[in-house]
Residue frames as qw, qx, qy, qz and C-alpha x, y, z in Angstrom:
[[0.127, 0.495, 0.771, 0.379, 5.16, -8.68, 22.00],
 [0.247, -0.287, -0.026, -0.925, 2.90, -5.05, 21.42],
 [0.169, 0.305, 0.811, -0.469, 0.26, -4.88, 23.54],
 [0.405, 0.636, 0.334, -0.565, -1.26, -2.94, 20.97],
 [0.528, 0.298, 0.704, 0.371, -1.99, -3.69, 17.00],
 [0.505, 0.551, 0.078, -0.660, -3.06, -1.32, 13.89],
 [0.707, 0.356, 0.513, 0.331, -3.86, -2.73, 10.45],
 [0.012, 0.604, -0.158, -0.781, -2.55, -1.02, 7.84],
 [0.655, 0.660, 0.358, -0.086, -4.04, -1.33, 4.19],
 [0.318, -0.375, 0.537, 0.686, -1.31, -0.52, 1.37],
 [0.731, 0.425, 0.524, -0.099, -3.37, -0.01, -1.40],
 [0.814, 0.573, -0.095, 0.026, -1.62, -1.05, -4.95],
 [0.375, -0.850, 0.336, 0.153, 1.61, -1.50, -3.72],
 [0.787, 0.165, 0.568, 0.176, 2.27, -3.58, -6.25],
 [0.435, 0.608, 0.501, 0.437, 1.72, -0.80, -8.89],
 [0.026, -0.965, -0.100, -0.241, 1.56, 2.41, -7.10],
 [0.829, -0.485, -0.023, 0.278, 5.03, 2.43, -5.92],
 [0.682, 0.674, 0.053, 0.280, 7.44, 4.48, -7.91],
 [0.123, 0.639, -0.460, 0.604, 9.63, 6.71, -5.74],
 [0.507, -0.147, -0.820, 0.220, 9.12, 4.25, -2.67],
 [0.416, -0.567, -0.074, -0.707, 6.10, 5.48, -1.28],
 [0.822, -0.275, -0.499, 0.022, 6.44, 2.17, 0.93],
 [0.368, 0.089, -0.622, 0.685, 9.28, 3.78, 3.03],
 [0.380, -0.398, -0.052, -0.834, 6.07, 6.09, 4.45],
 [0.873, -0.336, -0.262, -0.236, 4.56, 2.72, 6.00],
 [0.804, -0.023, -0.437, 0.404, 8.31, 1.77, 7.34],
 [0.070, 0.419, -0.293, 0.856, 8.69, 5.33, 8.69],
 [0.618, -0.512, -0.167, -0.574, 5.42, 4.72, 10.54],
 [0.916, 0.100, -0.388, 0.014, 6.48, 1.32, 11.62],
 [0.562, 0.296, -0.348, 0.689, 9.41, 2.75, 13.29],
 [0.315, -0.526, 0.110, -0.782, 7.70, 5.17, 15.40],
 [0.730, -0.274, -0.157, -0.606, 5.64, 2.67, 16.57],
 [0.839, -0.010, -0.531, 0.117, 7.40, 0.31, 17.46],
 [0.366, 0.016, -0.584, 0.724, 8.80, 2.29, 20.52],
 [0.414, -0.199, 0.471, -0.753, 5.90, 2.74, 22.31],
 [0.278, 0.059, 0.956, -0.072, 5.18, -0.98, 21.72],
 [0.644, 0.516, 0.126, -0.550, 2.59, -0.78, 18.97],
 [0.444, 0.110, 0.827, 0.328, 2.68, -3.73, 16.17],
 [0.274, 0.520, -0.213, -0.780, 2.22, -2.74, 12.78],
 [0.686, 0.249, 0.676, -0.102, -0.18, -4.98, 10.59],
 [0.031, 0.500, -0.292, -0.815, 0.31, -5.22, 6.66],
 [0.616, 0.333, 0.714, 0.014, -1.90, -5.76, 3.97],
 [0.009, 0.300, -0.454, -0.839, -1.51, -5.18, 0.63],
 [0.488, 0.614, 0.398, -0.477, -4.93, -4.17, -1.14],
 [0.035, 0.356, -0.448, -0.819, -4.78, -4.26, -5.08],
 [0.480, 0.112, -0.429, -0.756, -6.41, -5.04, -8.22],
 [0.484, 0.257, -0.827, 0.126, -9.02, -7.40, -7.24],
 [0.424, -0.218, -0.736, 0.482, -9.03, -7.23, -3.80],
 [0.202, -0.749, -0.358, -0.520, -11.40, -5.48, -1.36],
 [0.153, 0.488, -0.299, 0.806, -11.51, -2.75, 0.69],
 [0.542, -0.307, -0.772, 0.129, -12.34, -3.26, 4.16],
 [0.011, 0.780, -0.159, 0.605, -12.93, -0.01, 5.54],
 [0.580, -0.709, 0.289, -0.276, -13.75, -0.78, 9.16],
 [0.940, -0.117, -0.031, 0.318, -10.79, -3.54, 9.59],
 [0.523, 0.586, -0.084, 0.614, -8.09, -0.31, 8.12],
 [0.444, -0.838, -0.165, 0.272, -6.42, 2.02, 10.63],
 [0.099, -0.712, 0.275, 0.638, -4.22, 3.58, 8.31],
 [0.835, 0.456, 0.307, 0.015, -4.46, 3.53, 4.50],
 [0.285, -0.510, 0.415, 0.697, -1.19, 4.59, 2.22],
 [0.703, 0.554, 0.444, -0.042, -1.67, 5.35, -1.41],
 [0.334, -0.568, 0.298, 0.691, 1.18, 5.99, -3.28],
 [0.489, 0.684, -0.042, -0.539, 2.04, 7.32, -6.50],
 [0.689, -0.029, 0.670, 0.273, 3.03, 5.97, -10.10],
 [0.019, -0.103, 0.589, 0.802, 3.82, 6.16, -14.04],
 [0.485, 0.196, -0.095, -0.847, 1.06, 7.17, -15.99],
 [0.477, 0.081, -0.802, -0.349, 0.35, 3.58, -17.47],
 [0.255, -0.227, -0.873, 0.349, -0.10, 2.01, -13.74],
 [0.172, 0.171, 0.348, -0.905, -2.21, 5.02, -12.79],
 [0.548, 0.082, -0.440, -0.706, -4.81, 4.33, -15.72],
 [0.510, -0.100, -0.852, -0.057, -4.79, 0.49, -14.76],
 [0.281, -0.311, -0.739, 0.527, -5.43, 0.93, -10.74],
 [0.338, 0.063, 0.225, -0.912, -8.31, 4.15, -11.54],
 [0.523, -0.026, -0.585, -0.619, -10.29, 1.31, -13.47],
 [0.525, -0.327, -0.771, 0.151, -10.22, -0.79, -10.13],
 [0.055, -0.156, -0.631, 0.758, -10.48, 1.70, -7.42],
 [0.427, -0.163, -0.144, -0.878, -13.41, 2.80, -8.78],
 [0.703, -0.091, -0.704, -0.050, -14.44, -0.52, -7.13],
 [0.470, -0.146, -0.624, 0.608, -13.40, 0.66, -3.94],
 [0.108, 0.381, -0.002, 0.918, -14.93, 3.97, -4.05],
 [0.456, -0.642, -0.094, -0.609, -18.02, 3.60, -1.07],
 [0.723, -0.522, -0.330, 0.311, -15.66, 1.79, 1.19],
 [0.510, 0.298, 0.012, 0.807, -13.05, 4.11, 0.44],
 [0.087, -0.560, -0.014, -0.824, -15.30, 7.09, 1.25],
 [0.575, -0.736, -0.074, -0.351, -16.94, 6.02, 4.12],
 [0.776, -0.306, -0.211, 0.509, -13.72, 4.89, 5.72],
 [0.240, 0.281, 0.134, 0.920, -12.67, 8.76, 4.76],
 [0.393, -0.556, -0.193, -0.707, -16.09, 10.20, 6.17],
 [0.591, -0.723, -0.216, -0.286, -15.22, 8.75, 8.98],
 [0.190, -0.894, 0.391, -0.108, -12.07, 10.28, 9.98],
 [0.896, -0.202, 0.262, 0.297, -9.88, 7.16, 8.87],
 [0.103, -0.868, 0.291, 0.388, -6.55, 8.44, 8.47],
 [0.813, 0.269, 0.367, 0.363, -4.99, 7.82, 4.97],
 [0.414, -0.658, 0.403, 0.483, -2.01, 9.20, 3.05],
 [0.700, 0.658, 0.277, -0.030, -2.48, 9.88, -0.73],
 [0.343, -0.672, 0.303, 0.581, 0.76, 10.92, -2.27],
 [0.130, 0.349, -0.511, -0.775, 1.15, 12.21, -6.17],
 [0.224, -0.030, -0.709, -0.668, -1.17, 9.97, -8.45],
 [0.242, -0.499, -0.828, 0.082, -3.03, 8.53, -5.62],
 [0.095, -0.530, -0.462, 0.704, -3.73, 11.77, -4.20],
 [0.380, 0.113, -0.485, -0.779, -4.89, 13.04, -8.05],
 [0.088, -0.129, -0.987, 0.030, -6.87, 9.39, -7.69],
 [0.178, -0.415, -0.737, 0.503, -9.09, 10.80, -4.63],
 [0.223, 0.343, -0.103, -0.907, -10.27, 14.02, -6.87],
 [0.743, 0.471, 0.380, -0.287, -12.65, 14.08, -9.26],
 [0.879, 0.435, 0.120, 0.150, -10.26, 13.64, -12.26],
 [0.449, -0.598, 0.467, 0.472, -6.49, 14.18, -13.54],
 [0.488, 0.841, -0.175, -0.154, -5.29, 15.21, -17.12],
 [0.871, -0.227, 0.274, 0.338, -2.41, 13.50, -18.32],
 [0.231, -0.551, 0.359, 0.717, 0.42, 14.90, -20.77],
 [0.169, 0.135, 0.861, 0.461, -0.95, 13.23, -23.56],
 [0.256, -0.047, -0.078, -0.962, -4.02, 15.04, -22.84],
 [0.575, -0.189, -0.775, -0.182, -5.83, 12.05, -21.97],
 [0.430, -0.473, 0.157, -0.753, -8.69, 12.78, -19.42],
 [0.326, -0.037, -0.906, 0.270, -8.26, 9.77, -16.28],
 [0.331, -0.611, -0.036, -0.719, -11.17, 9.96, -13.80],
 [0.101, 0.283, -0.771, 0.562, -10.94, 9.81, -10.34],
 [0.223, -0.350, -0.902, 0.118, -13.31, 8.80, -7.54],
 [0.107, -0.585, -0.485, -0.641, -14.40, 11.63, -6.17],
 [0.623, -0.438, -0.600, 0.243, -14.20, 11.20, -2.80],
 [0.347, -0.530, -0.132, 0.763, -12.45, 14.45, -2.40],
 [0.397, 0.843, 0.313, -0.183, -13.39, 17.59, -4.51],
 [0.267, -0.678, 0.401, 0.555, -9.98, 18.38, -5.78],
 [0.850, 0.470, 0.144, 0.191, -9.14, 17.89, -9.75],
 [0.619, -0.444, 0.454, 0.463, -5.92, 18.00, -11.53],
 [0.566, 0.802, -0.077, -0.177, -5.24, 19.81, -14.95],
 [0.899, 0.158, -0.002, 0.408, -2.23, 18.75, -17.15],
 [0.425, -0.450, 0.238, 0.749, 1.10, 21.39, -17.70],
 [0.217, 0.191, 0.480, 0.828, -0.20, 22.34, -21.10],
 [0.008, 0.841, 0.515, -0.165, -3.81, 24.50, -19.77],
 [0.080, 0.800, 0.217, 0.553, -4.64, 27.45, -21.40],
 [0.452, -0.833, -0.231, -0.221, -5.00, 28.69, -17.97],
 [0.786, -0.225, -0.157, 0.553, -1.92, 28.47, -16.59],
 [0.087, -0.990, -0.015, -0.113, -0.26, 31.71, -15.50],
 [0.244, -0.803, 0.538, -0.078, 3.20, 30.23, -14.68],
 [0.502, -0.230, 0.834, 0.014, 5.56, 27.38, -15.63],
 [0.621, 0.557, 0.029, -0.551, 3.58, 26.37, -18.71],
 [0.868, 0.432, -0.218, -0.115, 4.69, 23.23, -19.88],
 [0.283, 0.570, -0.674, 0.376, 7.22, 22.65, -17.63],
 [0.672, -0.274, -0.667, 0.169, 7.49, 19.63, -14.73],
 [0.330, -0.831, 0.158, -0.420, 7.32, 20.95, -11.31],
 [0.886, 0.140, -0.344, 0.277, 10.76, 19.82, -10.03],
 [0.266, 0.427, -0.466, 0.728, 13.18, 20.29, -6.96],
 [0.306, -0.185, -0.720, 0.595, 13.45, 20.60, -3.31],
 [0.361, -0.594, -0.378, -0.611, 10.46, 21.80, -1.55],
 [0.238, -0.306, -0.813, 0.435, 9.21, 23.22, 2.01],
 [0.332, -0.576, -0.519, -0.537, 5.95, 23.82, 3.02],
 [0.006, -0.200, 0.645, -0.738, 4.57, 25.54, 6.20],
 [0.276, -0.474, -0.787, -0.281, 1.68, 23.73, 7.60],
 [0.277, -0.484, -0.104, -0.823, -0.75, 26.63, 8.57],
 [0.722, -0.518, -0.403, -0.220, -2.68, 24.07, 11.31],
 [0.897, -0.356, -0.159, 0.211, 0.35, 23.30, 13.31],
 [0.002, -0.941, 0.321, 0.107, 3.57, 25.43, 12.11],
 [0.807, -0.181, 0.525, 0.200, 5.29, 22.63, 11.28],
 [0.575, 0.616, -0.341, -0.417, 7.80, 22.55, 8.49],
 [0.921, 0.269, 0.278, 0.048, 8.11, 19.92, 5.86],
 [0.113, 0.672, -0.470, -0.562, 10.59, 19.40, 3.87],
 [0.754, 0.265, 0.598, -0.061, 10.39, 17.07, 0.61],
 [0.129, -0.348, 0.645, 0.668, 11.12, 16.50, -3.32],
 [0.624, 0.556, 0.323, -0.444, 8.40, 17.23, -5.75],
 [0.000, -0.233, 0.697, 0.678, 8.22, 15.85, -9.54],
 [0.365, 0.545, 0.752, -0.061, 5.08, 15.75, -11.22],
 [0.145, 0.117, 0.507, 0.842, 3.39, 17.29, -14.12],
 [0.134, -0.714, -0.685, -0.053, -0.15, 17.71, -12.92],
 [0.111, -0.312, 0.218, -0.918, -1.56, 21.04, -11.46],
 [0.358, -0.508, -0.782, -0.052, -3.84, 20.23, -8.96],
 [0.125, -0.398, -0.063, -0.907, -6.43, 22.72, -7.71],
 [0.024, -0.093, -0.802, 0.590, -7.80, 22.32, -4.14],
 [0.398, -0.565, -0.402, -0.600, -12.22, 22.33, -4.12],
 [0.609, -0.550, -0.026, -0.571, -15.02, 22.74, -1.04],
 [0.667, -0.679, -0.007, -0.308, -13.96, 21.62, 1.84],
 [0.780, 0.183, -0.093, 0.592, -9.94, 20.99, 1.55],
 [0.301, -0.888, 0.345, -0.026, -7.21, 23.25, 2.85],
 [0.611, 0.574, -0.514, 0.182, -3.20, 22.54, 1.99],
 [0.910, -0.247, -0.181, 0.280, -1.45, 20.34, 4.00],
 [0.518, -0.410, -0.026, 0.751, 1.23, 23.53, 3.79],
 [0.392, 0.913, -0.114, 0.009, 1.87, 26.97, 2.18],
 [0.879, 0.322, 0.027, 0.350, 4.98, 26.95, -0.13],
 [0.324, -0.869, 0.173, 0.332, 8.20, 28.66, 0.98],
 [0.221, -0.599, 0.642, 0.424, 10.01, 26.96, -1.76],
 [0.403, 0.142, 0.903, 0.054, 9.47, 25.20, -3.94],
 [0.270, -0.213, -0.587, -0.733, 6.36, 24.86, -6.80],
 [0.433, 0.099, 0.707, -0.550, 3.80, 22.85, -4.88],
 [0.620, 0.295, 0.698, -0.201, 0.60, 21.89, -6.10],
 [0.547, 0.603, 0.571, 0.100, 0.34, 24.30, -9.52],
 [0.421, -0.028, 0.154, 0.893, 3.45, 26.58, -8.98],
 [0.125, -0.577, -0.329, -0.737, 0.24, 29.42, -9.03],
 [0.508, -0.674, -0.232, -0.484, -1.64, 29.58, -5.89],
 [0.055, -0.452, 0.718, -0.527, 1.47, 28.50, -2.77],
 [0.851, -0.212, 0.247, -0.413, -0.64, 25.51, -1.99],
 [0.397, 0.299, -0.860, -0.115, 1.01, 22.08, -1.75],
 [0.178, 0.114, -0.972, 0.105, -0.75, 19.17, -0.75],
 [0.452, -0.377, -0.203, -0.783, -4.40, 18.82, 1.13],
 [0.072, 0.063, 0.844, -0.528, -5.71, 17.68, 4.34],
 [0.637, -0.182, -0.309, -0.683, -9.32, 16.78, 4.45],
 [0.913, -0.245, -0.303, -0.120, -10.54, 14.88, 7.41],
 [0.618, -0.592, 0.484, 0.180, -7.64, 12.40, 8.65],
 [0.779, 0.516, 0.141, 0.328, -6.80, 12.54, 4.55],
 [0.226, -0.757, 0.352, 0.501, -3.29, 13.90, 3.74],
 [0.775, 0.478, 0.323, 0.258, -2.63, 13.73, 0.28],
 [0.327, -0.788, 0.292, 0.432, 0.84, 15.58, -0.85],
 [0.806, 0.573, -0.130, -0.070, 3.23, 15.72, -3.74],
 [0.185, -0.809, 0.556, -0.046, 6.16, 14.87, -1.74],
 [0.916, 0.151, -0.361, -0.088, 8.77, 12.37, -2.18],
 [0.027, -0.696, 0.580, -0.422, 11.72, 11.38, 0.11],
 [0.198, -0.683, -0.650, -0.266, 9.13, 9.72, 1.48],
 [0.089, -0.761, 0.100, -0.634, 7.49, 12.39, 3.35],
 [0.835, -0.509, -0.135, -0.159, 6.82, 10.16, 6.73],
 [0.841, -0.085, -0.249, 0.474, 10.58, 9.52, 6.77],
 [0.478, 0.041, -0.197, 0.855, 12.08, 13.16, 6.67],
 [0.376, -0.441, 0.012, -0.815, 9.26, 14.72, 8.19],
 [0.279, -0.104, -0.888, 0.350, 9.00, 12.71, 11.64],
 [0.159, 0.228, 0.336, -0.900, 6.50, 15.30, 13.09],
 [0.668, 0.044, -0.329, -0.666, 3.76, 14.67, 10.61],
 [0.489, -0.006, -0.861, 0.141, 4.69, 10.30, 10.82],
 [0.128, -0.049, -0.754, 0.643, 3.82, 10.87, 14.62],
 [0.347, 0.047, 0.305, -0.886, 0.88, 12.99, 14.16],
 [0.773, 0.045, -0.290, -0.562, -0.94, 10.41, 11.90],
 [0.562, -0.051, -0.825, 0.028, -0.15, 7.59, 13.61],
 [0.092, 0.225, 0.601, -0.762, -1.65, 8.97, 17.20],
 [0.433, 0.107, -0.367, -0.817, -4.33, 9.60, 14.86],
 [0.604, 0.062, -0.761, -0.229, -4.71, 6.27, 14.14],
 [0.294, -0.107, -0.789, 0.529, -3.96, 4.88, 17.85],
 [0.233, 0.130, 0.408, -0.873, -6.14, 7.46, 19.12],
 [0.728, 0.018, -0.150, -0.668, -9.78, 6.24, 16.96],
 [0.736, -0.016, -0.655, -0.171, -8.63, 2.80, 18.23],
 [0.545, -0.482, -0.615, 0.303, -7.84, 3.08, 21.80],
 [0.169, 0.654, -0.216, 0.705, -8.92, 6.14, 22.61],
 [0.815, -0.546, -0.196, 0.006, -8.19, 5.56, 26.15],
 [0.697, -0.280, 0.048, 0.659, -4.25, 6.28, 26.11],
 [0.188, 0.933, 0.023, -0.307, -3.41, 9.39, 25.43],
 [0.865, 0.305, 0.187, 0.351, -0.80, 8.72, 22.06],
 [0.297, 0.841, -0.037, 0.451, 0.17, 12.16, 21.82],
 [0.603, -0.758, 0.247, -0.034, 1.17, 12.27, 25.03],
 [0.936, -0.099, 0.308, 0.137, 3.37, 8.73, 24.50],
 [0.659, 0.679, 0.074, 0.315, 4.87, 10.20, 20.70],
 [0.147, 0.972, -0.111, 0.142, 6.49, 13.03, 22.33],
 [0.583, -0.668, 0.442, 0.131, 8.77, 11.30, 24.52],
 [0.837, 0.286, 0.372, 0.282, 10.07, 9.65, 20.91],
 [0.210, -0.659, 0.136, 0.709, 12.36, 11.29, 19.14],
 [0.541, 0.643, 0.319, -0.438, 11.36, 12.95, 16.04],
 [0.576, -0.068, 0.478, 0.659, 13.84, 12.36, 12.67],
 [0.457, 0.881, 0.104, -0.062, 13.70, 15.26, 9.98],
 [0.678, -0.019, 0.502, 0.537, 16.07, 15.67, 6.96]]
């Protein structure tokens, strides 16, 4: 039996699930489990509340336009546990729609204006903006890697989305683009870190073929619950999987 426990919060997995954002939670799962850590799961959706303090890791994954509309009308329900579980350095994982979600709004193809919570200052224009300077109507598709600037770590990962999302006040990319499009195929930014937020357009998932991130947010996690052990310490002696 672990001697130690996190909870983890899935929220819409039911709905937000399209390119199995879930393997992210099993990648975690895996880590953990060799250095004896038990991985709680709850699945959060329409409905149901957010519990900030009870969460030690949240996932939010992405999804087809339709589900995205249905699950911004509830989260908007969630939106002052949501932040203050965010304002206070609880690590969560936003990936394509959820990580549009966590902005202040997202543009669909149809041209149909979704709004987000807010929680984070990013927004998300469609492929058809005036503004655009590149790509212009075209999906941002294909293999991607990113260099994260904090750490030197590369990522590697498979992007498909139509948004452009445009980083605001107090964000910073989760990587510059060596390949790839990233966030708006304009500005070499993919993804955003705020806090203990990561919020990315990778798929693959990212947690699975990027072991080195998986590790760093789950010491994250371990570390604002017991910080007494030193996790980082514990992670390294694991061995890391990338793909």
């Amino acid at each position: 039996m672990a001697d130690y426990n996190i909870s983890v919060a899935h929220l819409y997995g039911d709905l937000m699930n399209t390119y199995g954002d879930y393997g992210n939670i099993i990648a975690l799962t895996y880590y953990a489990k060799q250095i004896d850590v038990n991985v709680n799961y709850h699945l959060v959706s329409l409905g149901d509340t957010f519990v900030d303090d009870t969460v030690d890791f949240a996932l939010l994954g992405g999804g087809q336009d339709y589900e995205e509309t249905i699950v911004a009308q509830d989260l908007v329900t969630k939106t002052e546990q949501l932040r203050r579980y965010i304002e206070n350095g609880g690590p969560l994982l936003a990936i394509c729609g959820g990580f549009q979600l966590l902005g202040h709004y997202m543009i669909m193809a149809d041209g149909t204006k979704v709004n987000g919570i807010g929680v984070m200052d990013h927004y998300t224009t469609n492929m058809y903006q005036d503004d655009l300077t590149v790509l212009k109507g075209k999906r941002l598709t294909g293999n991607i890697v990113i260099k994260n600037n904090d750490t030197g770590e590369t990522y590697h990962g498979f992007e498909n989305h139509q948004g452009r999302t445009f980083l605001g006040q107090g964000e910073r990319a989760l990587g510059t683009v060596i390949s790839g499009n990233g966030n708006n195929g304009m500005d070499n930014t993919e993804g955003v870190i705020y806090r203990n937020v990561y919020g990315s357009y990778f798929h693959g998932p990212i947690f699975t073929r990027n072991g080195n991130l998986a590790k760093r947010v789950l010491a994250t996690a371990l570390s604002r619950k017991y910080p007494d052990v030193d996790w980082h310490e514990k992670l390294t002696h694991i061995e890391t999987e990338t793909f």
